[in-house]
C-alpha positions in Angstrom: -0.2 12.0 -16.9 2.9 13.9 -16.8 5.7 13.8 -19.5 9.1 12.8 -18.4 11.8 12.9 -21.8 8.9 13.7 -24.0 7.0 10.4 -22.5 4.3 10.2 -20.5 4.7 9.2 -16.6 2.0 7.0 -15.3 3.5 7.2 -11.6 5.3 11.0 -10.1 8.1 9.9 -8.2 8.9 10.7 -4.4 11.9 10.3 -3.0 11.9 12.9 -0.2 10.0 15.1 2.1 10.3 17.8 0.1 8.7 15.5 -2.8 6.2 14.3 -0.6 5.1 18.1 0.4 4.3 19.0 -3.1 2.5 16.2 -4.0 0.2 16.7 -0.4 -0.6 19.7 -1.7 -1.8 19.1 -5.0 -5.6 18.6 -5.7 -7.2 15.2 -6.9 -7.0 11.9 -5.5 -3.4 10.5 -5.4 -2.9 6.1 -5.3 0.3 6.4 -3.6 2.3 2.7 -4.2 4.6 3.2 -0.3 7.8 0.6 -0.8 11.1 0.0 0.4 14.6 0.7 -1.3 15.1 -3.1 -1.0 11.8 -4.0 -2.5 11.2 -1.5 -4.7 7.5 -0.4 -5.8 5.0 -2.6 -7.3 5.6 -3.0 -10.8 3.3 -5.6 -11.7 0.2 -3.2 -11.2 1.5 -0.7 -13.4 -0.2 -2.4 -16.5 -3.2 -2.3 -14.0 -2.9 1.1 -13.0 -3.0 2.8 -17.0 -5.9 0.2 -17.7 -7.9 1.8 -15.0 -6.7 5.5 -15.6 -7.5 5.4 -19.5 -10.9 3.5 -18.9 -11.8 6.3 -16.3 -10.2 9.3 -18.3 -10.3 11.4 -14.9 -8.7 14.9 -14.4 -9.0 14.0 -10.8 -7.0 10.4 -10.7 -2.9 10.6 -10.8 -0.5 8.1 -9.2 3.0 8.1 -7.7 5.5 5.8 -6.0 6.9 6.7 -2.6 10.1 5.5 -1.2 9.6 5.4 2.2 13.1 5.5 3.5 13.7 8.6 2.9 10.4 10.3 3.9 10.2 11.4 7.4 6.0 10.5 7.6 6.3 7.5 5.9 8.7 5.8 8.5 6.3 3.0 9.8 5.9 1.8 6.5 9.7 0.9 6.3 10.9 -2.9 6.4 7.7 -3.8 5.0 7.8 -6.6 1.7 4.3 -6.2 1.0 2.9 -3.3 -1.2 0.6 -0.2 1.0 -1.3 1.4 -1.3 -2.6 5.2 0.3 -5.4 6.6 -1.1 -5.5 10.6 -0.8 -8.6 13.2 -1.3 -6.5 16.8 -1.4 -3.5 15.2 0.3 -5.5 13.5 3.4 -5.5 10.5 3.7 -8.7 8.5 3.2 -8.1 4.5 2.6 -4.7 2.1 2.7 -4.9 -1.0 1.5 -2.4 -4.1 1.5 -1.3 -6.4 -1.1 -1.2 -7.0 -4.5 -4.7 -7.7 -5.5 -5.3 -6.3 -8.8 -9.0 -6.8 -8.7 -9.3 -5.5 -5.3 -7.2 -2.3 -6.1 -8.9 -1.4 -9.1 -12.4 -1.8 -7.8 -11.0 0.2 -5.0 -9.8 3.4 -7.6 -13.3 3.4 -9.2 -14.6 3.5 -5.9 -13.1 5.9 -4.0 -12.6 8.4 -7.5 -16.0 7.9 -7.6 -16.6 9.2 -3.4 -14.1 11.8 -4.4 -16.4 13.5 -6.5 -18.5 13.5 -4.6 -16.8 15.0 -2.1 -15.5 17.5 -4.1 -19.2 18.5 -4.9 -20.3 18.3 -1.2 -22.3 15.6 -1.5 -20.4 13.5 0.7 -18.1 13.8 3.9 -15.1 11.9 3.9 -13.8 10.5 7.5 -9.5 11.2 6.7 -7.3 9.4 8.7 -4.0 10.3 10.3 -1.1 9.2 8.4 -0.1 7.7 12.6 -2.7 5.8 12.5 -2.7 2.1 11.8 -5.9 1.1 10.2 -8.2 -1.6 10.7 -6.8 -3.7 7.4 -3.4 -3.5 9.1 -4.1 -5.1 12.4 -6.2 -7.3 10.2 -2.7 -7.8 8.4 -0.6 -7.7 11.8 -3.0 -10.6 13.8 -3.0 -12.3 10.4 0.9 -12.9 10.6 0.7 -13.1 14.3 -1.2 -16.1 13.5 0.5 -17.9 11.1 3.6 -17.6 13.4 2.1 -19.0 16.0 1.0 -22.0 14.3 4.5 -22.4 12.6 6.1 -22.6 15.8 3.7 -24.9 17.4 4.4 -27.2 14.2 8.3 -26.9 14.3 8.0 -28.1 17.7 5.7 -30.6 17.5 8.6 -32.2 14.6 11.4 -30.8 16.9 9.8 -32.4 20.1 9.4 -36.2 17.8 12.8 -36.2 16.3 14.2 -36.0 19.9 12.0 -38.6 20.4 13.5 -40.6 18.1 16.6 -39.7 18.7 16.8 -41.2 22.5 14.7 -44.3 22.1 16.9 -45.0 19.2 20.4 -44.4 21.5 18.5 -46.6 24.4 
């Protein structure tokens, strides 16, 4: 972990491209928390996030926060309330996930540090994917929320269409 005032920092910071370069092209495997200025990153997990880094003791595991309005390839991830956790191998990307899930997200770490290895070893391939591209767990997300929208507004109507109901055989 690095030390920041003689402490050490569970999560590098980036706040800019310039940031965000550096940390691309360091080597390991990098659980990047993505978040809005408004929303701020996840701090709930962070407990999570040393638990899982001390049990694991990995060289190869580090962490960092990104504030995605103000880094250029992070721009689709903007206006977004809900965490995006971006899982790197050597600064390509490899896995997001969405949410809050401590379980999920820490089965996910051992996981993919574990693939890492392997990679690094050539044992495996790894399939990366473009930072443009919205991944399968997203439109999972996005049709989610399409969804429940969708059955909102067929509800407030339902109630809206009633209440006028009311309202004229009431007047009559």
């Amino acid at each position: 972990m690095a030390k920041k005032g003689g402490q050490a920092v569970l999560q590098e910071e980036i706040n800019s491209d310039d940031d965000w370069t550096k940390i691309m092209e360091k080597p390991g495997m990098y659980v990047v928390d993505v978040y809005t200025e408004w929303c701020g990153p996840c701090i709930p997990m962070t407990a999570y996030l040393k638990k899982i880094k001390l049990e694991l003791g990995s060289e190869n595991l580090h962490y960092a926060t990104a504030k995605s309005d103000n880094i250029t390839v992070l721009k689709r991830f903007r206006q977004k309330s809900e965490s995006h956790w971006l899982f790197f191998y050597d600064g390509q990307l490899v896995n997001i996930i969405i949410g809050t899930n401590a379980p999920r997200l820490m089965q996910l770490i051992e996981e993919e540090l574990e693939q890492y290895v392997k990679f690094k070893n050539g044992e495996v391939q790894k399939e990366f994917i473009p930072l443009t591209q919205v991944t399968n767990e997203e439109l999972k997300k996005l049709n989610d929320s399409e969804n429940y929208q969708k059955q909102k507004t067929r509800k407030e109507k339902k109630i809206r269409g009633s209440y006028r109901y009311v309202l004229t055989f009431n007047d009559v």
